[in-house]
C-alpha positions as a Markdown table, in Angstrom:
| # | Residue | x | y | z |
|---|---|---|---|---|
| 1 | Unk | -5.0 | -46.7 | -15.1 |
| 2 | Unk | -7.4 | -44.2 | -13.1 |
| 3 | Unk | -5.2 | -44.1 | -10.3 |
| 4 | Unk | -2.3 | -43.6 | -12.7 |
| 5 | Unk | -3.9 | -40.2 | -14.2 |
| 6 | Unk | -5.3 | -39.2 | -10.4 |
| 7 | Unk | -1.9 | -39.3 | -9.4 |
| 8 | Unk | 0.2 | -37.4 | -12.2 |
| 9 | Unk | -2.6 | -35.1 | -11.8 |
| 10 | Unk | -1.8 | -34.6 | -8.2 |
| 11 | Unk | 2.0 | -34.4 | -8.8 |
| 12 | Unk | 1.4 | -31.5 | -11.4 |
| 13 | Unk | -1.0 | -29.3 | -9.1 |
| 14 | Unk | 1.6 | -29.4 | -6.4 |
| 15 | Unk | 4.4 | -28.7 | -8.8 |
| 16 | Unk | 2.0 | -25.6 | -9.7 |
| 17 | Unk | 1.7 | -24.4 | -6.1 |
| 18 | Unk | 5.5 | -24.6 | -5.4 |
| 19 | Unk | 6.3 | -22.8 | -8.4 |
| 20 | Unk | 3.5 | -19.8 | -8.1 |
| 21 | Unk | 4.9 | -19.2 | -4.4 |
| 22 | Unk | 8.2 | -19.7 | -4.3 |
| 23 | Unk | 9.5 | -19.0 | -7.6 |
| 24 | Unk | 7.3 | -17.4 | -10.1 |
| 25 | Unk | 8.0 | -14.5 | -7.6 |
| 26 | Unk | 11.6 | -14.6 | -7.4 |
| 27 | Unk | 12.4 | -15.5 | -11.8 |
| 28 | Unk | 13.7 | -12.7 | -14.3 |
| 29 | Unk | 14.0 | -10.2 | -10.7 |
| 30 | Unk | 17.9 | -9.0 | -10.1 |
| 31 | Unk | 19.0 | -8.5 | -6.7 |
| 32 | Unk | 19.4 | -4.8 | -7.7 |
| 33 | Unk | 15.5 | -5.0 | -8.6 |
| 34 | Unk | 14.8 | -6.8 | -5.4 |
| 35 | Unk | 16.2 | -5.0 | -2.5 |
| 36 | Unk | 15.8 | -1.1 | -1.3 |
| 37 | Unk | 17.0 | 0.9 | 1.6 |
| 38 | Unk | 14.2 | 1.8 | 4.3 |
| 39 | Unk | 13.8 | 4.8 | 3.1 |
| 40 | Unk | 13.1 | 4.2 | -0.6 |
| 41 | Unk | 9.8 | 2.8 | -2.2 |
| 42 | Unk | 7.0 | 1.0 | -0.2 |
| 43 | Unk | 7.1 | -2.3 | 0.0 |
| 44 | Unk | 4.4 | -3.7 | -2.7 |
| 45 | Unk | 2.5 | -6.9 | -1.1 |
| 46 | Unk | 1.1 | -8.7 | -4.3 |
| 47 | Unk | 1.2 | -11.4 | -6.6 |
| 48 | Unk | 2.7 | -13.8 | -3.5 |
| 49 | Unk | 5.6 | -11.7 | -2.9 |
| 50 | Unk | 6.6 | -8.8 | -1.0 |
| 51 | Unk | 8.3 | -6.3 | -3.8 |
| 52 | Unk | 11.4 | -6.0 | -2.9 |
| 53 | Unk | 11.6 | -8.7 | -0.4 |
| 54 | Unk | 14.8 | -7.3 | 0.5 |
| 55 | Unk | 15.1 | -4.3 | 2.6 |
| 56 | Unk | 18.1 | -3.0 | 4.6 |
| 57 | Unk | 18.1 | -0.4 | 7.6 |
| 58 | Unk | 20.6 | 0.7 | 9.9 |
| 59 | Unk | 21.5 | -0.6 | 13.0 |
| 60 | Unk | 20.4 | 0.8 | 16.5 |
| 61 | Unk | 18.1 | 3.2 | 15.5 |
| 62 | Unk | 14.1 | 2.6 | 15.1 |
| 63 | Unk | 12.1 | 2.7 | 11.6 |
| 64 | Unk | 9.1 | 3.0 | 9.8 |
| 65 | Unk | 8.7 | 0.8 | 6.9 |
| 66 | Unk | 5.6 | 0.8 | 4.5 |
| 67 | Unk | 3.7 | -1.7 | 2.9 |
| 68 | Unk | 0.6 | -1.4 | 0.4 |
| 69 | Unk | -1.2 | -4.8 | -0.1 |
| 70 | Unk | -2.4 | -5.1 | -3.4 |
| 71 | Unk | -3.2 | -9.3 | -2.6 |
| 72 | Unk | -7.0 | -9.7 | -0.7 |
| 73 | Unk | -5.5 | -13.3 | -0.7 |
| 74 | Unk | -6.2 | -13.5 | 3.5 |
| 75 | Unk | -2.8 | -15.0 | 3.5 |
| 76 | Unk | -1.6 | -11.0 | 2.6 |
| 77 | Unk | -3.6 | -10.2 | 5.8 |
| 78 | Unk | -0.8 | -9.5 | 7.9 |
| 79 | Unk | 3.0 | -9.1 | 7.9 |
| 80 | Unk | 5.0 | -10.4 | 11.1 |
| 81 | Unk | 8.7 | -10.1 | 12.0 |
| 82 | Unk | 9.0 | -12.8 | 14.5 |
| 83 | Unk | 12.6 | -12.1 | 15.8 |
| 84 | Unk | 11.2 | -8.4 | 16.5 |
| 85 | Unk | 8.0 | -9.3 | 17.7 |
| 86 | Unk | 6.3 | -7.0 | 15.7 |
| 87 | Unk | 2.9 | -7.7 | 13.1 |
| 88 | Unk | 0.3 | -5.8 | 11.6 |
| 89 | Unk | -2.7 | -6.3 | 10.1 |
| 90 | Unk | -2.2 | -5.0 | 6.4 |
| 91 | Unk | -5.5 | -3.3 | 4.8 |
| 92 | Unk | -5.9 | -3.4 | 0.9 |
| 93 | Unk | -4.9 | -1.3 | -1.7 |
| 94 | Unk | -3.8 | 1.2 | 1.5 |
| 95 | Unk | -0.8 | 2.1 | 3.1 |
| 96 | Unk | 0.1 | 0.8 | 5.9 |
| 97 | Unk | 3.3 | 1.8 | 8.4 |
| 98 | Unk | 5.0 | -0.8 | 10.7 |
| 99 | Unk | 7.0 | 0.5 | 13.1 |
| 100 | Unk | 9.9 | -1.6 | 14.2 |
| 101 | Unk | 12.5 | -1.3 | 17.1 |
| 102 | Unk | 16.2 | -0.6 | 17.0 |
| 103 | Unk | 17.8 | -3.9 | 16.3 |
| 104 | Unk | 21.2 | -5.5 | 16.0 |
| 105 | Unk | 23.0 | -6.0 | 13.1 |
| 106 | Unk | 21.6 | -8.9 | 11.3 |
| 107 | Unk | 19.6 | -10.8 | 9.0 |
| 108 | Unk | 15.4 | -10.5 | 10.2 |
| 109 | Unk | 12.9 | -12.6 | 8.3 |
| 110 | Unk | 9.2 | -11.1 | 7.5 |
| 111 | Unk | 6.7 | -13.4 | 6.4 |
| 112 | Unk | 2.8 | -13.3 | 6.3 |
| 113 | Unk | 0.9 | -15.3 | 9.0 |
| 114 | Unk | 1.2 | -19.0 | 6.6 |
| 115 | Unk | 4.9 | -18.3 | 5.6 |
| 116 | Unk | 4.2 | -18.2 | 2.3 |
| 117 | Unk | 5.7 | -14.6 | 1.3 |
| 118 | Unk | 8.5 | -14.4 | 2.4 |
| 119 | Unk | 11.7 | -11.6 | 3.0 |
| 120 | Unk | 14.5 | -10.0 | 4.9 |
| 121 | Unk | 15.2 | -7.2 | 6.6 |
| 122 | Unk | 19.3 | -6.9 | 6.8 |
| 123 | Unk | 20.1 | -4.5 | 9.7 |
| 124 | Unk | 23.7 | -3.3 | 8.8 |
């Protein structure tokens, strides 16, 4: 009977992770809510999401996009675009600009370093 109540136990904590990150973040948010030009807001790193985890830019041109962590979770520490080969280090409650290269049009994922927050960066 232990194992029995050790084991639903178990099965509810993990059903408790996978809904903090990955979808308590994304509920009640439109995709109008959730997705900004480059050059709107700054891109709000908190709560296990980036806010909007949506951003578009255009192609063939370079930008500047800016992120304020408001998470001193050290999974928030940095932000990486892997098919750019760009990262930064994030500081908290700052500002923080990431420059990226002129890219092709395209869908670019940004993650933190354990790919748990997650987004794209459409390139149009």
């Amino acid at each position: 009977m232990l194992t029995l109540i050790v084991n639903v136990a178990g099965l509810l904590l993990i059903a408790a992770i996978v809904w903090w990150f990955w979808i308590a973040g994304r509920s009640g948010k439109t995709g109008a809510d959730r997705t900004v030009p480059a050059a709107g807001r700054e891109i709000l790193v908190k709560d296990g999401v980036y806010e909007p985890d949506r951003i578009f830019l255009p192609a063939g041109s370079p930008a500047t996009l800016k992120f304020r962590r408001e998470d001193p979770s050290p999974c928030a520490e940095y932000v990486l675009f892997p098919d750019l080969e760009v990262s930064a280090q994030l500081a908290v409650h700052e500002v923080t600009e990431v420059r990226l290269p002129a890219a092709e049009p395209g869908k670019y994922p940004f993650t933190c370093q354990m790919q748990m927050y997650r987004g794209t960066l459409e390139v149009e």
